[in-house]
C-alpha positions in Angstrom: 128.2 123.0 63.9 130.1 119.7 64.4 131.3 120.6 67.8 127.7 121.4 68.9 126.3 117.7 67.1 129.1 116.0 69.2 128.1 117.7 72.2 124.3 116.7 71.7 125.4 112.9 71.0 127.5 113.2 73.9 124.2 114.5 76.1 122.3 112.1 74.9 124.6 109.2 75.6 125.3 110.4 79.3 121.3 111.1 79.9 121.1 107.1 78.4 123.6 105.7 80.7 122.3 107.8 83.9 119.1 106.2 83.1 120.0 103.1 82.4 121.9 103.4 85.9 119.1 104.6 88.1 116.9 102.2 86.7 119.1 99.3 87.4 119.4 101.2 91.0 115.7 101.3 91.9 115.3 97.7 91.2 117.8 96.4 93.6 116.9 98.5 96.3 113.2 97.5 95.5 114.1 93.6 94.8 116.2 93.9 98.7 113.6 95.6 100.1 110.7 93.5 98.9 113.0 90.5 99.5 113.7 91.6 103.0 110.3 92.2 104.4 108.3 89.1 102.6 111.5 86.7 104.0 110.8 88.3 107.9 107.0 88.1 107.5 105.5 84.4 107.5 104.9 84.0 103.8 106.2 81.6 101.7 109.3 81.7 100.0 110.2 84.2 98.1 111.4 82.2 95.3 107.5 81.6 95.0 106.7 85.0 94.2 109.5 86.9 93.2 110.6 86.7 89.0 113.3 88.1 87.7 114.5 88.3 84.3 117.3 85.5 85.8 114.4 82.9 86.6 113.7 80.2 84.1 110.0 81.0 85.1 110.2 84.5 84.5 109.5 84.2 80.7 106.7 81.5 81.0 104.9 83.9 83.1 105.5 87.2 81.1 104.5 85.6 77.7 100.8 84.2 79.7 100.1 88.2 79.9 98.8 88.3 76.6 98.2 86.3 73.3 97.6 90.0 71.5 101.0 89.9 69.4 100.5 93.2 68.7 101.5 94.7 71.8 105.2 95.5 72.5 106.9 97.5 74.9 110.9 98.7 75.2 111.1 97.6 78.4 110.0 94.8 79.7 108.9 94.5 84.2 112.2 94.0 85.8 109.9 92.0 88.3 107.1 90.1 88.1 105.5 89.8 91.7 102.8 87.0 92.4 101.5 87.9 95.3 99.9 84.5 97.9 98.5 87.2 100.5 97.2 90.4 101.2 100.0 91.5 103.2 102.3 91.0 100.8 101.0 93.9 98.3 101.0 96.4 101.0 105.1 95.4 101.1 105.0 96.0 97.3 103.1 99.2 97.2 105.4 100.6 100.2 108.6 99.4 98.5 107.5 100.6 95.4 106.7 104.3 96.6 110.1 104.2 98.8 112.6 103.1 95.6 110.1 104.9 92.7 109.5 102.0 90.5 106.3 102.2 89.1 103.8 99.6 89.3 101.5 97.8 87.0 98.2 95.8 88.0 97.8 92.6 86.5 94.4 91.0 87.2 95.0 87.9 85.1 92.4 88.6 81.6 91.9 90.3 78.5 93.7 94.0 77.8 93.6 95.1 74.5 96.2 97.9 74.7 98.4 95.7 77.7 98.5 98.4 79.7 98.7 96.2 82.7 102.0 94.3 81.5 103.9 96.8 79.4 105.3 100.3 79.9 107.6 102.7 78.7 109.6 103.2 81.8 111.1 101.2 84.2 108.4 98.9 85.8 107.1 95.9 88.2 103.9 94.0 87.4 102.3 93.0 90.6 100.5 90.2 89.2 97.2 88.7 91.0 96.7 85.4 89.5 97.5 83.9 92.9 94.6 85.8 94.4 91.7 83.8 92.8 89.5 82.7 95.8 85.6 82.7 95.3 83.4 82.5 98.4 79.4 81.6 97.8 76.5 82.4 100.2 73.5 81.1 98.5 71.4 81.7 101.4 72.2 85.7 101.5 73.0 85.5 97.5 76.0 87.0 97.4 79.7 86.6 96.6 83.3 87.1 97.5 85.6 87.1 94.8 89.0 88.0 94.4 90.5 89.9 91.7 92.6 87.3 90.1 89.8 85.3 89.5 88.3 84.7 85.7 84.8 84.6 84.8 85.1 81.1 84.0 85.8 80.5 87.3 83.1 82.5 88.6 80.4 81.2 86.8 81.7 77.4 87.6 82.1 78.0 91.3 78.0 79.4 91.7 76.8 76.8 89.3 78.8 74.7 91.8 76.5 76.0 94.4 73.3 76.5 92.6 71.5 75.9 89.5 68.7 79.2 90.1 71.7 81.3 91.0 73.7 83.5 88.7 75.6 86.5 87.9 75.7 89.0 85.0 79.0 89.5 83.3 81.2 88.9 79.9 80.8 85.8 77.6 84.7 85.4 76.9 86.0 83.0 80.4 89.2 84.0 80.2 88.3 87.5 81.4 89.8 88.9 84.4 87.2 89.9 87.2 89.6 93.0 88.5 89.6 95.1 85.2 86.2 93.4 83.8 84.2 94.4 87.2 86.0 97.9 87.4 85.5 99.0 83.9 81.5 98.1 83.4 80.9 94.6 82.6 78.4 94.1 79.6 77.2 90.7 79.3 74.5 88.6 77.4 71.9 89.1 80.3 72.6 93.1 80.9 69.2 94.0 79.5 67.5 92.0 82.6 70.1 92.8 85.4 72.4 95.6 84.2 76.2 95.2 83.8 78.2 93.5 86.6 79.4 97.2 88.2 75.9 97.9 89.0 75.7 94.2 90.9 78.7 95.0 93.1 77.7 95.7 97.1 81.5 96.0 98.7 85.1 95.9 97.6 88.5 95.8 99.0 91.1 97.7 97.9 95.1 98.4 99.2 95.4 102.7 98.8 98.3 104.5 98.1 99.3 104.4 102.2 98.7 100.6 101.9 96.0 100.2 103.5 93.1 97.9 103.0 89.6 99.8 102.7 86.3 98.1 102.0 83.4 100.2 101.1 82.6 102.0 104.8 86.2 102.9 105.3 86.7 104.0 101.4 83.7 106.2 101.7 81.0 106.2 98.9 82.9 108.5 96.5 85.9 105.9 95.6 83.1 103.2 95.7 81.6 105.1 93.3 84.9 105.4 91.4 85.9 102.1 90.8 82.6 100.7 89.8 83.2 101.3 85.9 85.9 104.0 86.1 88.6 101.5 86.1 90.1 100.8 89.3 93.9 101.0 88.6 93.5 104.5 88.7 92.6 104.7 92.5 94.4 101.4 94.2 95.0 97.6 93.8 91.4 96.1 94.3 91.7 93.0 95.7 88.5 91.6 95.8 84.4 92.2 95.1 81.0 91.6 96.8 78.4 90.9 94.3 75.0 90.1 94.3 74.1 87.1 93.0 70.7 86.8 90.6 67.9 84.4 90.6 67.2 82.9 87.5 65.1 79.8 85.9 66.4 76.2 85.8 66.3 76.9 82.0 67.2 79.7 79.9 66.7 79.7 75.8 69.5 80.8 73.1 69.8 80.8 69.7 72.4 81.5 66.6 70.9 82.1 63.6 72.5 83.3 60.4 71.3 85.5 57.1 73.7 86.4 54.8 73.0 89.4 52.1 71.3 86.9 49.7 69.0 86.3 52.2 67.8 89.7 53.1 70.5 90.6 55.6 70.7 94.0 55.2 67.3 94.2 55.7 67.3 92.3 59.0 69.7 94.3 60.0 68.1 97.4 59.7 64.8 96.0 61.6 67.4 95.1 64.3 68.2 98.4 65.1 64.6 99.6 65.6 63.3 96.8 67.9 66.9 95.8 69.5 66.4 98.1 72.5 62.5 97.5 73.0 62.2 93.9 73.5 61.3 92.2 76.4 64.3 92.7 78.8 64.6 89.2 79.5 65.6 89.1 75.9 68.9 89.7 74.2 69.7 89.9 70.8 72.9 89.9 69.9 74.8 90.5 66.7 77.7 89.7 64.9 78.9 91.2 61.2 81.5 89.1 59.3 82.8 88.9 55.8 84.0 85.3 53.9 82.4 83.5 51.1 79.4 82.9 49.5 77.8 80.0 50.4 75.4 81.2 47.1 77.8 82.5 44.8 81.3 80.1 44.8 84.5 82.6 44.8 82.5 85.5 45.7 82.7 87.2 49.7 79.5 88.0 51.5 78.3 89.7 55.2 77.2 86.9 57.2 74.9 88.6 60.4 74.8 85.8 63.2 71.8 87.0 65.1 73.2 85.4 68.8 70.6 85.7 71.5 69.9 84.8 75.1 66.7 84.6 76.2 65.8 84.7 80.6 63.0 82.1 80.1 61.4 79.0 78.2 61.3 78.7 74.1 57.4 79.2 74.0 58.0 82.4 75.3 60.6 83.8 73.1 59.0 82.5 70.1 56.0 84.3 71.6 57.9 87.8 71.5 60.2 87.1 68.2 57.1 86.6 66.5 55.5 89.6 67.9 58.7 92.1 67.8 60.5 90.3 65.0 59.1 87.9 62.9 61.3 89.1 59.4 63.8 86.9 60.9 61.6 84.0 60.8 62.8 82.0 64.1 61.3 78.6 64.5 61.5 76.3 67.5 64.1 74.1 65.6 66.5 77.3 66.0 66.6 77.4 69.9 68.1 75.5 72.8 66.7 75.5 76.3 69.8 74.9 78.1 71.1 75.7 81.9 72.4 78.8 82.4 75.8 77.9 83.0 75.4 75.7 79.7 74.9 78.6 78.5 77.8 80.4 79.2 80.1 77.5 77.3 77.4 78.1 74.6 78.4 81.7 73.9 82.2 81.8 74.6 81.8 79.0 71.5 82.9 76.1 73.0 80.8 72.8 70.9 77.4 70.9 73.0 78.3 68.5 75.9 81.8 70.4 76.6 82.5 69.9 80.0 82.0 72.6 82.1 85.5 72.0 83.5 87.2 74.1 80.8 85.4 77.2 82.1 88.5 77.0 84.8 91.3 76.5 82.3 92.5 80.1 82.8 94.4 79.8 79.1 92.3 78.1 76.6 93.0 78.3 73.1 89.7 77.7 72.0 89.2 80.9 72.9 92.2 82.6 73.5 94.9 81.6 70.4 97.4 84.1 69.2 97.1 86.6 66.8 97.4 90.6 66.2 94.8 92.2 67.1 93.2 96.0 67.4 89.8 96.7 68.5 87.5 100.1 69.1 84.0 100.9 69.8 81.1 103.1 69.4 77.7 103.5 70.4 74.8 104.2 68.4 71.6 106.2 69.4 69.6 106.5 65.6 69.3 103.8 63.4 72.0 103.4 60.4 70.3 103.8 57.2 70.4 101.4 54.5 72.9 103.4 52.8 74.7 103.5 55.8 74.8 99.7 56.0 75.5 98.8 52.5 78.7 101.0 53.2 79.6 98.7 56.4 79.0 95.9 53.9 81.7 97.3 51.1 84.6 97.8 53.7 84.1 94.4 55.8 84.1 92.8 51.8 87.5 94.9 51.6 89.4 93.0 54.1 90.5 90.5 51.4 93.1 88.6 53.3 93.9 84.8 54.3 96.0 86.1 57.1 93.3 88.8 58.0 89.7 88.7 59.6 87.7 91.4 61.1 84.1 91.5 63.1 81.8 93.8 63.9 79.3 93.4 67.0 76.2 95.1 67.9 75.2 95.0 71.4 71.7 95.9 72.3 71.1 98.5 75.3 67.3 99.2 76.7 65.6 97.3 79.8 67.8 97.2 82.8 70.9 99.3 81.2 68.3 102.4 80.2 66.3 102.5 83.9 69.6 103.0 85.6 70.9 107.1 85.8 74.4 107.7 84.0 75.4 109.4 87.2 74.7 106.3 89.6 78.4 105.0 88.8 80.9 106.0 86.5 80.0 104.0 83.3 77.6 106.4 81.7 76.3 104.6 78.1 73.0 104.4 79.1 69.3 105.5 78.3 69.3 106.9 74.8 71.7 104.5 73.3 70.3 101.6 71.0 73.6 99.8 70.7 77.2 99.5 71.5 78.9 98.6 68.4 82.6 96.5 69.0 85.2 96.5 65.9 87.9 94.1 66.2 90.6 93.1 62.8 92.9 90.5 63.7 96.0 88.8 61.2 98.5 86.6 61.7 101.4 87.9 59.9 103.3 90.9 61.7 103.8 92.6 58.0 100.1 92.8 57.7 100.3 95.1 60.5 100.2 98.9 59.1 97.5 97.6 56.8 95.1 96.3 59.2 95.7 99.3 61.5 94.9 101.4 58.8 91.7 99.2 57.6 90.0 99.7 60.9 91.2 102.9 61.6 89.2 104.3 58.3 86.1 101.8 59.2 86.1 103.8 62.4 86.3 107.4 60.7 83.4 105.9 58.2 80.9 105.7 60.9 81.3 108.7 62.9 77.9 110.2 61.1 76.0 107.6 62.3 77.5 107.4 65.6 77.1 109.3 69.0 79.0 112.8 68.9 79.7 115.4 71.4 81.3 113.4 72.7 81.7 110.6 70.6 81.5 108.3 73.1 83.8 104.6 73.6 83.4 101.7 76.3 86.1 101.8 79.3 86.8 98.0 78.7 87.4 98.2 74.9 90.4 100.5 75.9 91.5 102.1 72.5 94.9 104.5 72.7 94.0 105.7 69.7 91.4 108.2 71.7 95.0 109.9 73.2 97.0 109.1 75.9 98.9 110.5 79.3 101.9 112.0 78.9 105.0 109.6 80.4 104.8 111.0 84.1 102.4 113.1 85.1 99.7 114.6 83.2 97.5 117.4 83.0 93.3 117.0 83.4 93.1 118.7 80.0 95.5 116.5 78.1 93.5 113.3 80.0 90.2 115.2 79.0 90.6 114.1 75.9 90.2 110.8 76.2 88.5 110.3 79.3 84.9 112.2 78.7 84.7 109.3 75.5 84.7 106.7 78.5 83.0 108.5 80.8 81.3 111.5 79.4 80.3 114.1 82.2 81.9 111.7 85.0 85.0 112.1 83.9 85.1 115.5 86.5 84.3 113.8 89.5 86.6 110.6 89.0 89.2 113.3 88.9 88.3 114.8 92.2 88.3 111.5 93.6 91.6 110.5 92.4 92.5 113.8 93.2 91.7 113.0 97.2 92.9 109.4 97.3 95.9 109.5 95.4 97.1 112.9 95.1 101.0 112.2 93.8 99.5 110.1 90.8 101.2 106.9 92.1 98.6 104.7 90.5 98.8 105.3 86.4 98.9 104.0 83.2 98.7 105.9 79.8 94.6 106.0 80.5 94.4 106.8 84.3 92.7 109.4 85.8 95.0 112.3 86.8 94.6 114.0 89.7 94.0 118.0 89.2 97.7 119.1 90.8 99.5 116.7 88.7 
């Protein structure tokens, strides 16, 4: 029995050092070979774009990946490439294939499971934050933007251009266009113009072979693919065509709060039945939150911020809040006509008369500070019932913590979002649902950890009755690990199944025959990418 221990140990020492060794292997020859062909083309330097545990930058730039404290790996990239050209991917994805170091595809944003900076082999993040460029054509109203780009940016650069000019994407600036754009892209005027994937005319992206295809030479089915099925899975995007959307000079919004002493519950419920049936220039917006009383002094409460965006003038939307929803007793006092692009400082939280200079700060935290954080979704297609509510209500008041908050957020559907066929691109959460509800729990001490987990974890198994089933069904961009994950190498369609009709529902089969035909070997992949069907 002791012999056969020592020989496991011994096993399992050897297989550690041989891996260990090959890894260390595959990044030289990558490192040389990158290093070789970027120093013989004309780029810059490749002390400009080439990070390696040895730089003093390298740590700056890895710790910018993510202020989610929560996420940690066992390895961390052995490079961290910053790309200045096209050219000099297609060097990355060949050396990359040639030495088998696996890639990951950093667009610059949000990820809540950092599946675009962390792995659990040996890895290089190809980073795009260099790649950032945003090109305007007002007179053809339409856009060029690269991948690395935020949303701040994009919404500074068309205000830049024009004031009646817009585009339709998330209220947080520090989002990255590549994942945001690929994944869906709900946003607070979706019910007028649909999410920013179904606003996207052309794309370029670098295949497995390297090359660069824009929508005629990718062919319709990868276009399809990668407008809300997540591009990583199918090839480095490296920039969008969007069209751009004509708005008014002035747009109204609103945040009003009831708390359960003043009929929230109530409110709520009335939400739910006209949310989805409003005007579609109209979006209303809500936000769940537990702290005090402001009624009862010691004493924690559900505060509902009602947070709305209205495509028009204040007459109007009084007009159709009174009509659709006068329990919540708007008056004109409560709304702001404001320019659109004031209006997107308005909802990322940023206070009146900001300047509309920090929508480029690509790090901002006002709206990006560090913490732990886990987040899920759901979407909802009948109305909660009161008791339903009131049980919402019990577990927010649960999370009884100075180091702990949590939020709910219920994002109308209807208009725009419902005329659109779940089939037209991969993101399929359309007609039939009312809402899209977001949990999120953040803390800021790492031992409150298992707790919080746990805390949202059972909030998520409480609302599966009211929820949609069959499946029940989650939002690409909210990526949640919890739902199951790929196996370490390759995996098989019905392990991936598992997780991937919650995204995508019945798409999921034909993103996997696309994958399937572009990228055959699985080269692209992450713990959530579609497999191809010989993997």
């Amino acid at each position: 029995m002791m012999t056969t221990l020592k020989n496991i140990a011994i096993f399992l020492f050897l297989s550690i050092c041989l891996s260990s060794s090959w890894a260390n292997n595959a990044h030289d020859d990558f490192l040389e070979c990158l290093s070789h062909k970027i120093m013989n083309s004309n780029s810059k330097s490749k002390s400009q774009v080439i990070y390696t545990p040895k730089n003093s930058s390298y740590s700056t730039i890895y710790n910018s990946f993510s202020d989610n404290l929560r996420i940690t790996s066992h390895f961390k990239p052995s490079i961290i490439f910053t790309p200045n050209e096209e050219s000099q991917i297609q060097v990355a994805i060949y050396c990359s294939k040639k030495h088998g170091l696996q890639i990951r595809i950093r667009g610059g944003g949000h990820d809540y499971e950092g599946l675009s900076y962390i792995s659990e082999t040996p890895f290089v993040i190809i980073d795009l934050r260099n790649l950032r460029s945003i090109s305007i054509n007002t007179q053809k109203k339409t856009a060029w933007i690269q991948a690395g780009a935020t949303l701040g940016e994009v919404y500074y650069r068309i205000a830049e251009k024009s004031k009646k000019l817009a585009f339709v994407a998330g209220v947080c600036p520090t989002v990255g266009v590549g994942g945001h754009f690929s994944g869906g892209g709900y946003g607070m005027m979706s019910r007028k113009f649909g999410i920013a994937a179904d606003n996207i005319i052309d794309a370029k992206l670098i295949d497995v072979n390297g090359q660069i295809q824009d929508r005629e030479s990718m062919g319709e089915d990868l276009f399809w693919a990668i407008r809300g099925g997540g591009g990583t899975s199918f090839g480095l995007i490296i920039s969008w065509k969007v069209k751009l959307l004509d708005i008014p000079e002035k747009v109204t919004v609103f945040n009003v709060t009831r708390t359960l002493e003043q009929n929230a519950t109530q409110l709520v419920y009335k939400w739910q039945h006209i949310a989805d049936k409003v005007d579609d220039n109209l979006l209303l917006r809500l936000f769940l939150k537990s702290s005090e009383s402001p009624f009862r002094r010691g004493k924690r409460t559900v505060h509902a911020f009602f947070t709305t965006m209205f495509v028009g003038g204040v007459d109007e939307l009084l007009h159709e809040m009174q009509k659709r929803f006068p329990e919540l007793g708007l008056v004109k006092e409560d709304c702001i006509e404001m320019s659109w692009i004031e209006s997107t400082l308005f909802f990322a939280g940023f206070p009146r008369g900001t300047s509309l200079d920090v929508l480029l700060h690509r790090n901002n935290s006002a709206t990006n500070p560090e913490y732990y954080f886990k987040g899920k979704s759901d979407y909802v297609q009948r109305p909660i019932s009161i008791n339903g509510l009131e049980g919402i209500w019990k577990l927010l008041n649960q999370l009884e913590s100075e180091n702990s908050g949590a939020e709910l957020q219920f994002s109308p559907y209807g208009g725009k979002l419902s005329d659109i066929s779940e089939f037209e691109t991969p993101f399929p959460h359309r007609d039939g649902n009312i809402f899209m509800i977001h949990y999120s729990v953040f803390w800021w001490v790492m031992e409150d950890s298992n707790r919080n987990i746990a805390w949202i974890r059972n909030l998520y198994e409480y609302m599966a009755k009211y929820v949609s089933k069959s499946p029940r069904a989650s939002y690409f961009n909210y990526r949640d690990l919890d739902l199951g994950v790929n196996n370490k190498g390759n995996t098989s369609y019905a392990q991936a199944r598992i997780w991937g009709e919650r995204y995508f529902k019945n798409n999921f089969d034909r993103l996997v025959k696309v994958k399937t035909k572009i990228d055959p070997t699985n080269f692209f992949r992450n713990e959530q990418s579609i497999p191809p069907l010989l993997s």
